[in-house]
C-alpha positions as CSV (number, residue, x, y, z in Angstrom):
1,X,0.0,0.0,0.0
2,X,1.5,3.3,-1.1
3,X,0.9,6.3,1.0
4,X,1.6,10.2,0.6
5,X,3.0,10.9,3.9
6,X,6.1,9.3,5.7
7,X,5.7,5.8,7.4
8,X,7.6,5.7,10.7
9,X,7.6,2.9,13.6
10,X,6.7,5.0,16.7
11,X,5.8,3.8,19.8
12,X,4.2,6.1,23.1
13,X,5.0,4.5,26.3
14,X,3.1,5.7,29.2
15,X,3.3,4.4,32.5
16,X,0.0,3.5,34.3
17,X,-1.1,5.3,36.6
18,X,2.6,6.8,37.4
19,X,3.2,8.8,40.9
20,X,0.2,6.1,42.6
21,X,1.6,3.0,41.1
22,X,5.3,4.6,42.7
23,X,3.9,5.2,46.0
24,X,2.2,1.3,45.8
25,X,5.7,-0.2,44.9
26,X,7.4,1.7,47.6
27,X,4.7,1.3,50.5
28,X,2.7,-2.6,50.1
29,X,0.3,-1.0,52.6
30,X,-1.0,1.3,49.8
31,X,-1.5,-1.4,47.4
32,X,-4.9,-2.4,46.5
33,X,-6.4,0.6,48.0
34,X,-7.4,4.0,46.7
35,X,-4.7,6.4,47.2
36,X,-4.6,10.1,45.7
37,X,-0.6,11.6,45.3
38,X,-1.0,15.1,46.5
39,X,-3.6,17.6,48.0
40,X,-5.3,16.6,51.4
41,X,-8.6,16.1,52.6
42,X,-9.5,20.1,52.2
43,X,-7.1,21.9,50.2
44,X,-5.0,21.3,46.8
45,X,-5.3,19.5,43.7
46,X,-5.1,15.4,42.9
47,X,-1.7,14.9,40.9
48,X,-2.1,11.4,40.6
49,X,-5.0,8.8,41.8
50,X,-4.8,5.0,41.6
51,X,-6.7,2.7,39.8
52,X,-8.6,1.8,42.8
53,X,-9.6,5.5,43.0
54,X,-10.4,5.8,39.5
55,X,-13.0,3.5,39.9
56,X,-14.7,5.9,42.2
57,X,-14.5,8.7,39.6
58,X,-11.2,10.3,40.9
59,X,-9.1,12.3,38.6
60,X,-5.7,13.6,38.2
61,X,-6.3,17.6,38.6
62,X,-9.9,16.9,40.2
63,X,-10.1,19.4,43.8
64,X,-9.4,17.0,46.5
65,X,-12.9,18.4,48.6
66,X,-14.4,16.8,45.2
67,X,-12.5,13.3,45.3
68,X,-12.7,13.2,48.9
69,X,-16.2,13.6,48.4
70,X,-16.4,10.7,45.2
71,X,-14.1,8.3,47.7
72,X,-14.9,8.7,51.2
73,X,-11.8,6.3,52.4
74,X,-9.3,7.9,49.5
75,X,-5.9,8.1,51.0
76,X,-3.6,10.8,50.0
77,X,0.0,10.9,50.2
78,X,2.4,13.4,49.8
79,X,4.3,13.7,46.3
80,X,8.1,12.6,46.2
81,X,9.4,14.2,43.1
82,X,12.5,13.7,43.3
83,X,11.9,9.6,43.6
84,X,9.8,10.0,40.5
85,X,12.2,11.6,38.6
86,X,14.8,8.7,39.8
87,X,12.2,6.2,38.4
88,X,11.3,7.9,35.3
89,X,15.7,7.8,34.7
90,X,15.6,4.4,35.1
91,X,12.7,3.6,32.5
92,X,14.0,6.7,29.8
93,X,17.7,4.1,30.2
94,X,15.7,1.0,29.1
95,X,14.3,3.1,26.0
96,X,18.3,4.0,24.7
97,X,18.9,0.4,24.7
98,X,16.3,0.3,21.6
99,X,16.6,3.9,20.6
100,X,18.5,7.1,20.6
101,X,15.3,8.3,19.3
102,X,13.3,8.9,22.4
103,X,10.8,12.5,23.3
104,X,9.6,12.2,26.9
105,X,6.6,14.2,27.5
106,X,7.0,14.0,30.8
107,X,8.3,11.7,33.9
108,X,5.6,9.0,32.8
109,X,5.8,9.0,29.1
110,X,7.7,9.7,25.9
111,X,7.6,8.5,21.9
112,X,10.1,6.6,20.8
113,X,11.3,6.4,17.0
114,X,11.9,2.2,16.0
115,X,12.1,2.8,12.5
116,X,15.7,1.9,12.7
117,X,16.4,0.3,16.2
118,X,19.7,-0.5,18.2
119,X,18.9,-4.4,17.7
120,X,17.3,-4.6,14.4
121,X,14.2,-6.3,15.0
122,X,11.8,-5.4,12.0
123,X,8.6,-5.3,14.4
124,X,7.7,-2.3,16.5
125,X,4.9,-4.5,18.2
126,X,7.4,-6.9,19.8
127,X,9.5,-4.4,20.6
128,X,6.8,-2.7,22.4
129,X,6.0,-5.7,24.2
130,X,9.7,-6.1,25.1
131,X,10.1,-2.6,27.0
132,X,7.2,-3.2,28.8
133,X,8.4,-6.5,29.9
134,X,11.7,-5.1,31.0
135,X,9.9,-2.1,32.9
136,X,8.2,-4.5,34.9
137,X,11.2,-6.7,35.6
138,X,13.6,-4.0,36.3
139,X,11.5,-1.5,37.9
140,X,8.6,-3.4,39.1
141,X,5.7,-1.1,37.4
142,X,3.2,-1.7,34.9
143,X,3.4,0.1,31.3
144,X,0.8,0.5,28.4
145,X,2.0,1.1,24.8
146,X,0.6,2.6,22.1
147,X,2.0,1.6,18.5
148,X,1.6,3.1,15.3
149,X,2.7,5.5,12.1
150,X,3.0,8.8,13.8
151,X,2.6,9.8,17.2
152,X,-0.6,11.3,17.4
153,X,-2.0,7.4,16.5
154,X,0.5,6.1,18.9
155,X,-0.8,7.9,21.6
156,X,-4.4,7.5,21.1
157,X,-3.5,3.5,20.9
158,X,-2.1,3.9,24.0
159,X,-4.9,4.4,25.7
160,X,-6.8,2.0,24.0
161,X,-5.6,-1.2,26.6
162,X,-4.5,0.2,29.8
163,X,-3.9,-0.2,32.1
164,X,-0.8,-3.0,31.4
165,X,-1.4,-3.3,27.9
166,X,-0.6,-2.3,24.0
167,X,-2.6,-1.5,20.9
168,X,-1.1,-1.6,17.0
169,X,-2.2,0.3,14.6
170,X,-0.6,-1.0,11.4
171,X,-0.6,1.1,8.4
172,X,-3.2,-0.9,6.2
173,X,-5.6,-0.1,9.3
174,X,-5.0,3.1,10.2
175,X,-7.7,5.1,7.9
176,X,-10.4,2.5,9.4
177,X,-9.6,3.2,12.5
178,X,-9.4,7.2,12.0
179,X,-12.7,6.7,10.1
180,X,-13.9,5.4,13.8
181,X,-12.4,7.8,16.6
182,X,-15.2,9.8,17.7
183,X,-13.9,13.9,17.0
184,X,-13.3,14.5,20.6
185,X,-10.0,12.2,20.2
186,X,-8.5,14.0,17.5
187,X,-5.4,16.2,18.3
188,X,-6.4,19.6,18.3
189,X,-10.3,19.1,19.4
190,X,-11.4,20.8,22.2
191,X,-14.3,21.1,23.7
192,X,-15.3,24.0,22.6
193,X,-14.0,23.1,18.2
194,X,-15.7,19.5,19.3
195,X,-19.4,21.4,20.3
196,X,-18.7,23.6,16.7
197,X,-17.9,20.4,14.9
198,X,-21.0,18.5,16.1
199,X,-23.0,21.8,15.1
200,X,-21.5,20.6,11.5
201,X,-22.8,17.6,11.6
202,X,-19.3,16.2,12.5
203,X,-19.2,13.6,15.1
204,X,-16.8,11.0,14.0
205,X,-13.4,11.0,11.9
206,X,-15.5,9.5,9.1
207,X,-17.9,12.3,8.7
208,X,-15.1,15.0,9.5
209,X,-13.1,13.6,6.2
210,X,-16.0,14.1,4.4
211,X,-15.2,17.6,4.2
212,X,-13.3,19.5,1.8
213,X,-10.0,21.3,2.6
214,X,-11.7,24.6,2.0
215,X,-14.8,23.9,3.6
216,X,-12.5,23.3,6.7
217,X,-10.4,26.3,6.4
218,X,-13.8,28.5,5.8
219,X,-15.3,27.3,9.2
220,X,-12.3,26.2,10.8
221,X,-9.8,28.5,9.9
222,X,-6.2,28.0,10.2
223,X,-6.8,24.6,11.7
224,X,-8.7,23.6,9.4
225,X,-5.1,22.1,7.3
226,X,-4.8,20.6,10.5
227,X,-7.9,18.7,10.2
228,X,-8.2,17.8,6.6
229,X,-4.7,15.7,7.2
230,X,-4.5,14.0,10.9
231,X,-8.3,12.5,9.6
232,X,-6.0,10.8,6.8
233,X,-3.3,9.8,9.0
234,X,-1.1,12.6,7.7
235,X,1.3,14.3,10.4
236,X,4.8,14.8,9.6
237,X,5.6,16.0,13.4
238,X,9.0,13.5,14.1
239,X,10.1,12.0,17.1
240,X,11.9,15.0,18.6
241,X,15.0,13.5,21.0
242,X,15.9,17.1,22.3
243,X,12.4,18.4,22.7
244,X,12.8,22.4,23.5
245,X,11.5,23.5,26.6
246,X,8.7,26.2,26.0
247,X,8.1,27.8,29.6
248,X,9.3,27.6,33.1
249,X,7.0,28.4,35.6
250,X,6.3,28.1,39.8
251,X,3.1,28.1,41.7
252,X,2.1,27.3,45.1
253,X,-1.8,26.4,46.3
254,X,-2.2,28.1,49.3
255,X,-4.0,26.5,52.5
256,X,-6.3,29.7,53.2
257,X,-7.4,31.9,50.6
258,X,-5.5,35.3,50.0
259,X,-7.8,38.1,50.0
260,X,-5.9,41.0,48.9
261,X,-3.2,42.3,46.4
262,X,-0.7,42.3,49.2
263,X,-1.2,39.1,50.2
264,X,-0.5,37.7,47.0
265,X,2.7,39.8,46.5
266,X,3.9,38.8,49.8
267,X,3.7,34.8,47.8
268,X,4.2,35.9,44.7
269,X,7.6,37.0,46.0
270,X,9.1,33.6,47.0
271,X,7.3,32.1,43.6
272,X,9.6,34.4,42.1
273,X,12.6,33.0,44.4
274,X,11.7,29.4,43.2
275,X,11.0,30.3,39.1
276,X,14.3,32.4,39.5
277,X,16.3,29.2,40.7
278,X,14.3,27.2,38.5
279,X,15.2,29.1,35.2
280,X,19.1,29.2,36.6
281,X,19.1,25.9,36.5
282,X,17.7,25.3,32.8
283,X,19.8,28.0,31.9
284,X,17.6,30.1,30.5
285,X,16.1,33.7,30.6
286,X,12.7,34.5,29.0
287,X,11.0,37.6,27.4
288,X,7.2,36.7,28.8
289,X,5.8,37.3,32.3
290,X,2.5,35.4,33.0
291,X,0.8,35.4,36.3
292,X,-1.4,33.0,36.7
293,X,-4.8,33.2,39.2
294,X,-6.8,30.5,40.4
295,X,-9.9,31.7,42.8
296,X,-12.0,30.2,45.3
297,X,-14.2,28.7,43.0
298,X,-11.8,27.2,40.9
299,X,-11.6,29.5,38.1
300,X,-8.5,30.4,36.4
301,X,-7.5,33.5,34.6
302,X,-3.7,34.3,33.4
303,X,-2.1,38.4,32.7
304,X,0.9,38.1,30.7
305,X,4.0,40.9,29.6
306,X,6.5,41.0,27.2
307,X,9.4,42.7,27.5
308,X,12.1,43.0,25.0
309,X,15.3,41.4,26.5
310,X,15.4,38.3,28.5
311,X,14.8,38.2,31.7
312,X,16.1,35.4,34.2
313,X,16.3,37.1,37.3
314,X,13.4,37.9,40.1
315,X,15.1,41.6,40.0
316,X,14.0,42.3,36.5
317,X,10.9,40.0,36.7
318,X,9.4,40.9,40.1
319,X,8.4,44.4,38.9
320,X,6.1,43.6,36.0
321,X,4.8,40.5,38.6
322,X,3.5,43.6,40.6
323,X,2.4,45.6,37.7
324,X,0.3,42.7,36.5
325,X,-1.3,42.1,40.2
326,X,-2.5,45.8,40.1
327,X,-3.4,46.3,36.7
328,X,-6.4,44.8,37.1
329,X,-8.2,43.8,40.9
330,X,-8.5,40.2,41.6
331,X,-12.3,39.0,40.4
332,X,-12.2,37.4,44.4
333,X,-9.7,35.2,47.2
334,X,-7.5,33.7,45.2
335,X,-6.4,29.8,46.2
336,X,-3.1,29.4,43.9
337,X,-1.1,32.0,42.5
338,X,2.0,31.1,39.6
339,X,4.7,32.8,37.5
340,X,6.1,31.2,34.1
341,X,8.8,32.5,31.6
342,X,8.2,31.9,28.1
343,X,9.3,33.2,24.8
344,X,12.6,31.4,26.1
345,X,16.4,32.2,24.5
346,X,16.6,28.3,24.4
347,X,13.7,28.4,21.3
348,X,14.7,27.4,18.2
349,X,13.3,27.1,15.0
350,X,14.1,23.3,13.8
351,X,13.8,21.4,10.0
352,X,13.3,18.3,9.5
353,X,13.3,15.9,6.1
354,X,11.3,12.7,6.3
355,X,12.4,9.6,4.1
356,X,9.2,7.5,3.2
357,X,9.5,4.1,4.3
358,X,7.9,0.6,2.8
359,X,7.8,-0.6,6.5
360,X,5.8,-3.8,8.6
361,X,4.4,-3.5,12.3
């Protein structure tokens, strides 16, 4: 079968259920119960909830009053970055045995490029099967993978058997199973395109490539390109190994509510401490100041500056921190406050050249 976009053997690995299953592994009393990493019983935010919690309707970002209330006995234990980020160095080393051609996403997942592999096995499905065997051997946890022609189908194959399992997605299935994924799936959907989509008529990735290009664009506008081509399995995106970082950012949920501007500068202040040594340590300074707002009732709303140098420093990013608080006064108490740098020196613009490749899974 000939196709018009580049054929690659990608795999997304993501780890099930990744800061819970940690805190299992480490502590046998946790296991088999529902345990939520982060918050408490009143305050903060779920980070991570366990499979036992899940069933209960428990999310990661969910308000712990809310889970608390889904999960009456839902334990919750205190994050250990640093032990995740030990883990997650341990896993990312059993990917470069197969592949120099590894993106993490995160502590918990990454894509990995086989196309051309470290031990030249021709099948990115047993390979797949292999790394997940090895994760649970070396490191004791449990791994789903997704496997496919390009990421975005990786990673919705990922999904597809967790937790502890893989989905394939050869290339002579691919359009069928496009054809099936209901909209809300597809890269680039939210809810809002999804509700606008539906208003179309479109529902499925069937009845979304029944559209033109240009009846896309018109109603869809830019993104409409976007559309036309992930519905027929075209995206040229390639396993990045160096992925640039975008933003660095710091924010701390706070126990009461702050009530007024100088209460949040007072925090905002040692954010600033923390996104200071944070961006030291990335080495790298940033041309946009955003101040992020969460209130009392859990909405969100963001003030962002630009300058035009870099800025890496609280000195020269502490003053436009305050000049953002004041510009405008907080809607009401505010539960977490943040700062993040982006438009960072590090930002590059990269090119790539695919080779098309006749290519089994």
């Amino acid at each position: 079968m000939n196709y018009d976009f580049p054929i690659r053997k990608i795999i997304h690995v993501d780890m099930d259920a990744f800061y819970a299953s940690v805190e299992q592994m480490d502590n046998p009393e946790l296991k088999g119960k529902p345990i939520a990493v982060g918050g408490g019983a009143d305050r903060g935010v779920v980070a991570a909830a366990s499979y036992e919690a899940r069933k209960y309707g428990v999310k990661s970002a969910m308000a712990s009053v809310i889970a608390k209330r889904r999960c009456p006995h839902l334990i919750f234990v205190k994050p250990r970055f640093d032990r995740y980020k030990e883990i997650s160095q341990q896993i990312r080393s059993i990917f470069y045995d197969y592949t120099d051609l590894v993106e993490p996403l995160s502590l918990d997942e990454a894509y990995l490029d086989v196309t051309e592999n470290k031990i030249e096995h021709p099948s990115a499905t047993v390979l797949a099967e292999a790394i997940r065997f090895r994760i649970k051997q070396e490191v004791g946890l449990n791994a789903s993978a997704g496997i496919s022609v390009n990421k975005f189908t990786a990673k919705i194959a990922s999904d597809i058997n967790k937790p502890n399992g893989q989905k394939t997605i050869p290339p002579e299935e691919l359009i069928d199973f496009l054809e099936t994924l209901p909209i809300e799936k597809f890269f680039g959907v939210g809810k809002v395109t999804a509700a606008k989509m539906n208003k179309h008529g479109i529902f499925t990735g069937k009845q979304l490539k029944e559209h033109s290009l240009e009846y896309l664009t018109q109603y869809f506008g830019k993104s409409g390109k976007h559309f036309y081509n992930i519905v027929r399995g075209i995206q040229h995106s390639e396993v990045k190994p160096n992925r640039i970082r975008k933003s660095v950012a710091a924010e701390r949920t706070f126990s009461k509510d702050l009530g007024s501007e100088h209460f949040m500068l007072e925090q905002l202040e040692k954010i600033a401490d923390e996104l200071e040594k944070r961006l030291t340590r990335n080495k790298v300074k940033g041309k946009t100041v955003t101040v992020k707002l969460k209130y009392s009732d859990f909405t969100q709303q963001t003030r962002s500056r630009t300058s035009s140098n870099f800025m890496g420093s609280k000195e020269e990013i502490f003053p436009i921190v305050k000049e953002l608080i004041y510009q405008e006064r907080p809607k009401s108490a505010v539960r977490l406050l943040g700062i993040s740098m982006s438009k960072l020196d590090s930002e590059e613009e990269t090119k790539s050249v695919s080779a098309q490749l006749e290519i089994g899974f």
